[in-house]
N, CA, C and O of each residue as an XYZ file, in Angstrom:
432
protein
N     125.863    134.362    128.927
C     124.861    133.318    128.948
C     123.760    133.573    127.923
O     123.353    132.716    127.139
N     123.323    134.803    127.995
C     122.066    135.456    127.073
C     122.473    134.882    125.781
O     121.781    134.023    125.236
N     123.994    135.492    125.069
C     124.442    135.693    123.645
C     124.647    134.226    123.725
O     124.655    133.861    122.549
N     124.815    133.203    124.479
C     125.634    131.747    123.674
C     124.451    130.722    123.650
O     124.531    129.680    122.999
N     122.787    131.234    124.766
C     121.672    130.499    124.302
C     121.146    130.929    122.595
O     120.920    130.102    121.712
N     121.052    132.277    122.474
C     120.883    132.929    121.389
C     121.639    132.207    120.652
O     120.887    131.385    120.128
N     122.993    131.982    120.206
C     123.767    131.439    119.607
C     123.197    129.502    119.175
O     122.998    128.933    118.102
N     123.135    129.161    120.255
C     122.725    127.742    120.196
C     121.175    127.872    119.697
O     120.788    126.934    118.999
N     120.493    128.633    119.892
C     118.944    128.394    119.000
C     119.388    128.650    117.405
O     119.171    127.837    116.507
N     120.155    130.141    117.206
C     120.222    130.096    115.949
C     121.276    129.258    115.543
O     121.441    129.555    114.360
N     122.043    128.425    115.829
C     123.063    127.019    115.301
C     121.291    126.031    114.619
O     120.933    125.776    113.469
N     120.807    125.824    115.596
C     119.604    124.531    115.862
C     118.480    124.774    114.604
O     118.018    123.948    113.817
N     118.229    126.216    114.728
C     117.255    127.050    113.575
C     117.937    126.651    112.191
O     117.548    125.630    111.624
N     118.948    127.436    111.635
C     119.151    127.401    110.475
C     120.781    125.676    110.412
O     121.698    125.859    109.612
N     120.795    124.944    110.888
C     121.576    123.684    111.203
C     123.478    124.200    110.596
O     124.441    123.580    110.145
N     123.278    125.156    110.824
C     125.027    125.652    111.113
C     125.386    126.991    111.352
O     124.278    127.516    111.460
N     126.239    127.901    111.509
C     126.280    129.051    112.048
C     125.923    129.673    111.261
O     126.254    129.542    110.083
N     124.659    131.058    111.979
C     123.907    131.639    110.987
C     124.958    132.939    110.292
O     124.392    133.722    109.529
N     125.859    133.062    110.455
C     126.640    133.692    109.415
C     126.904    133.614    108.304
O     126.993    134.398    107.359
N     127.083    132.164    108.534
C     127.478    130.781    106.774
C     125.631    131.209    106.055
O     125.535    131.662    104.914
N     124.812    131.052    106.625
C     123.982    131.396    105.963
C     123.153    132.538    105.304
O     122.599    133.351    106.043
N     123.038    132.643    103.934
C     121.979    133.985    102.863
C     120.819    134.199    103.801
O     120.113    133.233    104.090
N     120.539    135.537    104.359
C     119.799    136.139    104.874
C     119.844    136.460    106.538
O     119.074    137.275    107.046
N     120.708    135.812    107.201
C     121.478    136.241    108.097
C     121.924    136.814    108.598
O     122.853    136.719    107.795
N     122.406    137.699    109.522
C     123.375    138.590    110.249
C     124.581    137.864    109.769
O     124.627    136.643    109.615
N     125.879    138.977    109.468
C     126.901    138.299    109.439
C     127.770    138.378    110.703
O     127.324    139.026    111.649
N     128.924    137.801    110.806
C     129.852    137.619    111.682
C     130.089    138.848    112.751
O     130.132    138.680    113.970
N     130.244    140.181    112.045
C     130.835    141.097    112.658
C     129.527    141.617    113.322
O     129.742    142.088    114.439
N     128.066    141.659    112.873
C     126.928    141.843    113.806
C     126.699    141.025    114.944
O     126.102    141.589    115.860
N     127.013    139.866    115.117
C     126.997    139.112    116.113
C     128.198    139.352    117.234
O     128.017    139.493    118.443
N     129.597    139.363    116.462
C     130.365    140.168    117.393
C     129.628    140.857    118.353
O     129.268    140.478    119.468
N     129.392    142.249    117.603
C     129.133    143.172    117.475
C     127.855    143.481    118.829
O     127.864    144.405    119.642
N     126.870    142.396    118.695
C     126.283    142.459    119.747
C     126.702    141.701    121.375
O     126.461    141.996    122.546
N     127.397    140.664    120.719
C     128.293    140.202    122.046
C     128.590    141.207    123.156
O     128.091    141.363    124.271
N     129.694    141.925    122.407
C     130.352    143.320    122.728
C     129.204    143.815    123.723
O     129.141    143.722    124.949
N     128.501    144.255    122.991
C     127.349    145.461    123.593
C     126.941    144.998    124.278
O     127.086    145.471    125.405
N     126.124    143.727    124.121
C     125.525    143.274    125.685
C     126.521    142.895    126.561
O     126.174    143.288    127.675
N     127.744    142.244    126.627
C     128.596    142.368    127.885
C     129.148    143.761    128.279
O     129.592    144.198    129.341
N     129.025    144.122    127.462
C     129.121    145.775    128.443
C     128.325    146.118    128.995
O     128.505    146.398    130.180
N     127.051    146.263    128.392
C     125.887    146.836    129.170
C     125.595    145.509    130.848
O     125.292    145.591    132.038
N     125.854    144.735    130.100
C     125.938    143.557    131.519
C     126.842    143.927    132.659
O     126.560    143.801    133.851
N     127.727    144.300    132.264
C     128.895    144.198    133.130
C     128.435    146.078    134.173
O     128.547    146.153    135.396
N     128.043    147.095    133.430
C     127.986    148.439    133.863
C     127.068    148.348    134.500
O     127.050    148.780    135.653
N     125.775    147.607    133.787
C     124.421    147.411    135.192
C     125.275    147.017    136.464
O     125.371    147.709    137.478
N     125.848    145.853    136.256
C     126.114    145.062    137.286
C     126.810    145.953    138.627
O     126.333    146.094    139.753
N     128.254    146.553    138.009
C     128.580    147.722    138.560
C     127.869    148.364    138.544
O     127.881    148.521    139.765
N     127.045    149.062    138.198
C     126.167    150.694    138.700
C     125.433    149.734    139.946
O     125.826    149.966    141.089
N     125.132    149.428    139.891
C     123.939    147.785    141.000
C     124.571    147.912    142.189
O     124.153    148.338    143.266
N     125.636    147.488    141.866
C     127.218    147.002    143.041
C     127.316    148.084    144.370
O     127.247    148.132    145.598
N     127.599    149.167    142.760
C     128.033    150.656    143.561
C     127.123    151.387    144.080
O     127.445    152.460    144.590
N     125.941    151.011    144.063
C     124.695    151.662    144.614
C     124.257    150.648    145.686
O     123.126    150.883    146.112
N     124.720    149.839    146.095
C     124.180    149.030    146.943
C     123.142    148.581    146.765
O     122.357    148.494    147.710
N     122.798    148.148    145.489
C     121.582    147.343    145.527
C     121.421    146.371    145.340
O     120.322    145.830    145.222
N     123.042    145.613    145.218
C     122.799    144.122    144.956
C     123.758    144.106    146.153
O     124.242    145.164    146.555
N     124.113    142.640    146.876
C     124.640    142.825    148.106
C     126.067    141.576    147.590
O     127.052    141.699    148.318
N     126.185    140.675    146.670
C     126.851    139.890    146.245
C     127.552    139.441    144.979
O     127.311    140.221    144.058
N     128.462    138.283    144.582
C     128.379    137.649    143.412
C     127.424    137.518    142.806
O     127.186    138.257    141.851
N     126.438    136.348    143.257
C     124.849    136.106    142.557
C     123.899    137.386    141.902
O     123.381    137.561    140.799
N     123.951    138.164    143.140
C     123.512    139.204    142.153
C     123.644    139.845    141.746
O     122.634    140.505    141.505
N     124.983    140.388    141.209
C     125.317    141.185    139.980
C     125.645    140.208    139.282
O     126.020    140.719    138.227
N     125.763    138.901    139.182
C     125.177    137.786    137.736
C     124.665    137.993    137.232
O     124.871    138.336    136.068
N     122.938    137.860    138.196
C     121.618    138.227    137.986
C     121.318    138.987    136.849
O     120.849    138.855    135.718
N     121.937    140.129    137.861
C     122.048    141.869    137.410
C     122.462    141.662    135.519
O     121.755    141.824    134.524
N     123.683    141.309    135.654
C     124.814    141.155    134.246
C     123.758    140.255    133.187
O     123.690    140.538    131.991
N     123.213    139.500    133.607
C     122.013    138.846    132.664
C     121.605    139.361    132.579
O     121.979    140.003    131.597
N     120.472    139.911    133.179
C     119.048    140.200    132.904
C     119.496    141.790    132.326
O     118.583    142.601    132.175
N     120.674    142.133    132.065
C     120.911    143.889    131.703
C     120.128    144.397    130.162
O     119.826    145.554    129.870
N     119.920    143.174    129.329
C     118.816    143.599    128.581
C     117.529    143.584    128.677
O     116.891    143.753    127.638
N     117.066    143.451    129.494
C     115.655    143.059    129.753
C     115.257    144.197    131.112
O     114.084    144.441    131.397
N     116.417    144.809    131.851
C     116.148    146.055    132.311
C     116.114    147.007    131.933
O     115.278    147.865    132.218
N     117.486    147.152    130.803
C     117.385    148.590    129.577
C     115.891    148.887    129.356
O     115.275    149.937    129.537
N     115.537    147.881    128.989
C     114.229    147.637    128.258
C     112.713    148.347    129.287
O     111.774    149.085    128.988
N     113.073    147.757    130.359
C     112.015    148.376    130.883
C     112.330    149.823    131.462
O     111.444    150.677    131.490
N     113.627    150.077    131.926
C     113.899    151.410    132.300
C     113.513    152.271    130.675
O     113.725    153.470    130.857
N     113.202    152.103    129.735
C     113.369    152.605    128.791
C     112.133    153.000    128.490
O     111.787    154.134    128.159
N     111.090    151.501    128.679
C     110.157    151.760    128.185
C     108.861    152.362    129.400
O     107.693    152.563    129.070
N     109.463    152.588    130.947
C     109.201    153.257    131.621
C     109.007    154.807    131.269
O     107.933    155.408    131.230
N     110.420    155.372    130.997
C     111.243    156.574    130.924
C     110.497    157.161    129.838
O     110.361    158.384    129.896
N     109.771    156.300    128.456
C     108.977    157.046    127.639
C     107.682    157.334    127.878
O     107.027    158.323    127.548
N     107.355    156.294    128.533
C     105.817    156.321    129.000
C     105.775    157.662    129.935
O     105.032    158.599    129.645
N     106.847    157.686    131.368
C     106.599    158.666    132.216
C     106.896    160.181    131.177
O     106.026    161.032    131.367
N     107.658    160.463    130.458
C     107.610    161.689    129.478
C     106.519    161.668    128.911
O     106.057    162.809    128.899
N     105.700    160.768    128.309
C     104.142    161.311    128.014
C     103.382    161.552    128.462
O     102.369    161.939    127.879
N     103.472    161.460    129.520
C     102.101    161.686    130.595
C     101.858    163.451    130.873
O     102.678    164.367    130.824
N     100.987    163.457    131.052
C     100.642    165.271    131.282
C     101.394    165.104    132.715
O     101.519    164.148    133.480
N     101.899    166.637    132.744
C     102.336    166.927    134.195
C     101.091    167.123    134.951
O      99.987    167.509    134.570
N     101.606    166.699    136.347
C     100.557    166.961    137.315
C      99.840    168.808    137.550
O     100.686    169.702    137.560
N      98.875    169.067    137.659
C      98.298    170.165    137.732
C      98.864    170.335    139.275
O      98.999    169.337    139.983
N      99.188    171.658    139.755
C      99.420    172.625    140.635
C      99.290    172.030    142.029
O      98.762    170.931    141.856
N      99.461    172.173    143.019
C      98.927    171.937    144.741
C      97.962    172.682    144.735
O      97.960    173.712    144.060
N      97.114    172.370    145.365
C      95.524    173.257    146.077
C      96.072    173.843    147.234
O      95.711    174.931    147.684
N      97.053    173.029    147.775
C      97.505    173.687    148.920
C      98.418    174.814    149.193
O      99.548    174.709    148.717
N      98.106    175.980    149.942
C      98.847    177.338    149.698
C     100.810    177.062    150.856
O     101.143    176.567    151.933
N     101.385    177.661    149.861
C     102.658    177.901    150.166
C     102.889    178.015    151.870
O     101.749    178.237    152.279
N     103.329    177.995    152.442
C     103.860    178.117    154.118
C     104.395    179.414    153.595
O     104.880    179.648    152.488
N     104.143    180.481    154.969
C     104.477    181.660    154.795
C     105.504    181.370    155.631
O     105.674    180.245    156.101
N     106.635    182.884    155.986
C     107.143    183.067    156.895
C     106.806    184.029    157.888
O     105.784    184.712    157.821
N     107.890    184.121    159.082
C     107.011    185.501    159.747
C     105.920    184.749    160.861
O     105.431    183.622    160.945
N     105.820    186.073    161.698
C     104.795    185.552    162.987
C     102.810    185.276    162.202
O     102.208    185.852    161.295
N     102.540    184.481    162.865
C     101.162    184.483    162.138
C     100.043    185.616    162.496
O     100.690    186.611    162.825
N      99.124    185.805    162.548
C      97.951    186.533    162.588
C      98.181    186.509    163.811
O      98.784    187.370    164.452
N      97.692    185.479    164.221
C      97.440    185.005    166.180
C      98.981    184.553    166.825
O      99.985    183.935    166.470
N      98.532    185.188    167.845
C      99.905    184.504    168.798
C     101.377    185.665    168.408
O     102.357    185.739    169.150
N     101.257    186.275    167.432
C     102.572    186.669    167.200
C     103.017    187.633    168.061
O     102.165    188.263    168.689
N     104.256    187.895    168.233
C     105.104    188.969    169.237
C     104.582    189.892    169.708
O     104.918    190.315    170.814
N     103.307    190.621    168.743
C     102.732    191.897    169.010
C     101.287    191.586    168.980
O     100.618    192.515    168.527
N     100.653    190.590    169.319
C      99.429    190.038    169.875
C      99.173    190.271    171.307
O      99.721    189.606    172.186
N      98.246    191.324    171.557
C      97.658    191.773    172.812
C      96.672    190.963    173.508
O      96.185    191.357    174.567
């Protein structure tokens, strides 16, 4: 759906297939991205499926559409969270093991 609106703006933009036209992507780039985004459509959709997070048809559609526009944010998540300073230390001390001070086995 994504690649054949894309397709129909650039038909409408340059008034015949933008391949035929100087300055263009040619043929085999457009392939080329076809390809890639129905794969990546189709693997969201499955990874989605198989994780139970979509429960149907409709939404691994959804899923299969929108798979560039999630790359995208898982991506641009995934860089943001790598820049961030790591969090500084707990204030709070470790749990020991062992009987405590009070109360323990040999508390008189």
């Amino acid at each position: 759906m994504v690649e054949g609106l894309a397709l129909y703006q650039a038909i409408h933009r340059v008034k015949d297939f933008p391949w035929r036209k100087e300055g263009e992507a040619r043929f085999p780039a457009y392939l080329t991205s076809v390809i890639i985004r129905v794969a990546v459509g189709a693997g969201m959709a499955a990874a989605f499926g198989a994780s139970t997070q979509i429960a149907g048809p409709l939404g691994a559609l959804i899923v299969g559409v929108t798979a560039p526009k999630i790359v995208e944010q898982m991506l641009r998540h995934g860089l943001a969270h790598q820049a961030a300073e790591p969090a500084p230390p707990s204030a709070t001390p470790a749990p020991t093991t062992g009987a405590s001070v009070q109360g323990g086995p040999d508390a008189a």
